[in-house]
ZAPAKOL-45588 format. One record per residue: residue in one letter; residue number from 1; x, y, z of N, C-alpha, C in turn. Coordinates in steps of 0.001 Angstrom, whole numbers, plus 524288, in hexadecimal, padded with zeros to 5 digits. Layout:
<recs>
- code	pos	n.px	n.py	n.pz	ca.px	ca.py	ca.pz	c.px	c.py	c.pz
- A	NUM	X	Y	Z	X	Y	Z	X	Y	Z
...
</recs>
This chain:
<recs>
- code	pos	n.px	n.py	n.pz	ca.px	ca.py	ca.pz	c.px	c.py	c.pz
- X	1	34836	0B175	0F105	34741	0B66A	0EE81	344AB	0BA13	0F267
- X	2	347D9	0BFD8	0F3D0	3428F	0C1D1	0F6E9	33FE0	0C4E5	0F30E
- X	3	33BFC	0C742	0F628	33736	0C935	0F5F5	33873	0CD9C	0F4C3
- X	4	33840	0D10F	0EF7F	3375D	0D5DD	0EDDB	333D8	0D9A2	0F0A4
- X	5	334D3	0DFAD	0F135	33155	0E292	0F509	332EA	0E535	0F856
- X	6	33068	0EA57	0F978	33141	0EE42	0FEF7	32DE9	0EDBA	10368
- X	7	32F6B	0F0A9	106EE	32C77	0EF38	10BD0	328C9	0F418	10B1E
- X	8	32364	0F40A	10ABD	3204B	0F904	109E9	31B80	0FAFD	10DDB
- X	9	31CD8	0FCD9	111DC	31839	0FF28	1144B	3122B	0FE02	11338
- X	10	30F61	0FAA7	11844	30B40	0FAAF	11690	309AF	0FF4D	117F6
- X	11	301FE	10187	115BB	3008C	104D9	1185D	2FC05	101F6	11BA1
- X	12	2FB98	100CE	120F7	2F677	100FD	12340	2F151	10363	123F2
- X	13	2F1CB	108EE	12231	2EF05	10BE1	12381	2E8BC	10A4E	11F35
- X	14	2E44F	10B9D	1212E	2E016	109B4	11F32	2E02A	1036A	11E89
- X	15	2E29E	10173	12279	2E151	0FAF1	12243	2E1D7	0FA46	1280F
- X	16	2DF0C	0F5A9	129D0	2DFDE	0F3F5	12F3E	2E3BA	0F484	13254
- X	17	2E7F5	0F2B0	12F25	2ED18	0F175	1315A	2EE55	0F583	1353F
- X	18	2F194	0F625	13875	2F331	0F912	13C8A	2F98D	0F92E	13C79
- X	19	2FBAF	0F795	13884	30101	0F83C	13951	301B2	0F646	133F9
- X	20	308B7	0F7FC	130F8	309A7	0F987	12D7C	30EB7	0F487	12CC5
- X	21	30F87	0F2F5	1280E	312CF	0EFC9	12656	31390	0EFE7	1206A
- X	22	317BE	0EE54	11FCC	31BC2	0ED5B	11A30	319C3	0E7F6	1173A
- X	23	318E5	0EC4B	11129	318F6	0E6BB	10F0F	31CDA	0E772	109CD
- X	24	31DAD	0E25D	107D7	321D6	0E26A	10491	31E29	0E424	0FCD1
- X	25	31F4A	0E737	0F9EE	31DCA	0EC6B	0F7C3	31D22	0E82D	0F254
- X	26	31FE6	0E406	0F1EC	31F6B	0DEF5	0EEFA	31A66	0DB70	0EDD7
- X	27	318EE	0DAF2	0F38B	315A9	0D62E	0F511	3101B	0D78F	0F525
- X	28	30CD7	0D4FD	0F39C	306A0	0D640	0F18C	303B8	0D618	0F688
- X	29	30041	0D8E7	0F7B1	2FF26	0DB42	0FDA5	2F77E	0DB82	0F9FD
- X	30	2F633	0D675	0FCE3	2F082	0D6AB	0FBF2	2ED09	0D93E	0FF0A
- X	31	2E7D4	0DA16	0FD03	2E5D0	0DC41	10106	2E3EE	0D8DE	105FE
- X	32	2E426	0DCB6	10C76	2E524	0DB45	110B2	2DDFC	0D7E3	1120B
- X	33	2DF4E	0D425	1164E	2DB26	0CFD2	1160B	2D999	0D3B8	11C34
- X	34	2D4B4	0D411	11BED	2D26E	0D5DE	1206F	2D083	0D213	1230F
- X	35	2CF29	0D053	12902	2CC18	0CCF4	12964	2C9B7	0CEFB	13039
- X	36	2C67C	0CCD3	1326B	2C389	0CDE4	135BA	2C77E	0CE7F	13A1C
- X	37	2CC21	0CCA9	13C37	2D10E	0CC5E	13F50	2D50B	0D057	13DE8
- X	38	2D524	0D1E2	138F5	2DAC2	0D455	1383A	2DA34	0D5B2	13170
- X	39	2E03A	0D85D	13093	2E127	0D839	12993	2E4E4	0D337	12A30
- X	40	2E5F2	0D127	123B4	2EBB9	0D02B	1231D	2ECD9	0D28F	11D64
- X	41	2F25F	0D30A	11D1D	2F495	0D467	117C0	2F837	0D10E	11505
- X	42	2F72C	0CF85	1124A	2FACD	0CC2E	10F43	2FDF3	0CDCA	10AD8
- X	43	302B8	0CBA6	10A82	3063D	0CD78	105F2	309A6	0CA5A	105B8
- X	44	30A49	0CA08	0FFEC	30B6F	0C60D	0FCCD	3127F	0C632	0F856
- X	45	31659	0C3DE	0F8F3	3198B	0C620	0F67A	31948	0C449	0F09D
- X	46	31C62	0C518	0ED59	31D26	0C433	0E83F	31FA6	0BE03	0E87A
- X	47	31DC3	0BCA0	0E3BC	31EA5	0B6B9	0E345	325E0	0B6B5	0E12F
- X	48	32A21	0B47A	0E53E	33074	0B35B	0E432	32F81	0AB9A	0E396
- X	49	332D0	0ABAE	0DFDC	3362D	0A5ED	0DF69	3381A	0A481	0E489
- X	50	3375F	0A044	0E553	3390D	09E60	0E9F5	33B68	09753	0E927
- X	51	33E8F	0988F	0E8DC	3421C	09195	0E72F	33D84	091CF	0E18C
- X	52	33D89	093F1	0DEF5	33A97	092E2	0D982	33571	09415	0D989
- X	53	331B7	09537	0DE8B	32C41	09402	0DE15	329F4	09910	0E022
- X	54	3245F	09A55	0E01F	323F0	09FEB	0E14E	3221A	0A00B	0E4B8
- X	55	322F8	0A550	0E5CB	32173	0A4B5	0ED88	32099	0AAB0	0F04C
- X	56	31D9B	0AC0F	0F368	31C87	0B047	0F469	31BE4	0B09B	0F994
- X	57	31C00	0B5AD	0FC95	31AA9	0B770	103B1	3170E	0B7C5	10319
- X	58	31495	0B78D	10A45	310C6	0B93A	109FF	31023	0BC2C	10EF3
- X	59	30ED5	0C10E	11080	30DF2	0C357	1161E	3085F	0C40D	11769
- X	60	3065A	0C45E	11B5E	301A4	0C678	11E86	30342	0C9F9	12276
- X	61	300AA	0CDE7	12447	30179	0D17E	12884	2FB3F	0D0C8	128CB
- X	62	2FA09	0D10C	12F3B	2F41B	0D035	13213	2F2C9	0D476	13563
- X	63	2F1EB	0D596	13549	2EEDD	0D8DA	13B1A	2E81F	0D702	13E8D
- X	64	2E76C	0D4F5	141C2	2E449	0D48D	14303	2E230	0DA0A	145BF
- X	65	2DC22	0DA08	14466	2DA05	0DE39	14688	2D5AF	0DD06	1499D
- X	66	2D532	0D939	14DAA	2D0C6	0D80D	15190	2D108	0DCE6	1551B
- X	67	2CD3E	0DE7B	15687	2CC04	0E268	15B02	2CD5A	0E1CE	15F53
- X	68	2D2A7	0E389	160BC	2D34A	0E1AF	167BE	2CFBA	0E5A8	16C2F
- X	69	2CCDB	0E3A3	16EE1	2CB2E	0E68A	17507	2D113	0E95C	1771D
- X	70	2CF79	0EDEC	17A9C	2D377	0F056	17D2F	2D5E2	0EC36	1803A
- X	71	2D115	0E7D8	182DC	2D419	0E2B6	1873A	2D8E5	0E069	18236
- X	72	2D6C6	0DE46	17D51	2D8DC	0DC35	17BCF	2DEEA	0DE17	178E0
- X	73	2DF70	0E33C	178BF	2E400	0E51A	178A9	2E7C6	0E628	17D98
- X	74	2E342	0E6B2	18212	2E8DC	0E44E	185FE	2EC0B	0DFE1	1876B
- X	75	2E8D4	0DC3E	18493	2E972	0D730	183B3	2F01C	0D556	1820A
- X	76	2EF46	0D945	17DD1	2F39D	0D85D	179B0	2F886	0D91F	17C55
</recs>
């Protein structure tokens, strides 16, 4: 069975994140886990039959946000 849903623009703006991604307009989008390294976001799809039994996705998108030194961005 697939997965019911559009692809819907996130907005980043007023959150850490630094870049912008799609999520599906279906799927339950909790609030984002902050932690001393980074965010993550999690989202969750709707529960489909699967050979009879129920079953659901699951995504994360991360960003780490440690402070790089100017050395440490030449690094990269």
């Amino acid at each position: 069975m697939r997965l019911a849903g559009q692809p819907t623009p996130s907005d980043p703006s007023g959150t850490p994140f630094i870049f912008a991604f799609d999520d599906v307009d279906s799927w339950a989008v909790p609030a984002a886990l902050q932690g001393p390294g980074g965010r993550r976001q999690g989202f969750s799809s709707p529960m489909v039959s699967v050979d009879g039994e129920p079953e659901s996705a699951g995504i994360r998108v991360g960003q780490q946000s440690q402070v790089l030194t100017a050395a440490g961005v030449d690094e990269i």
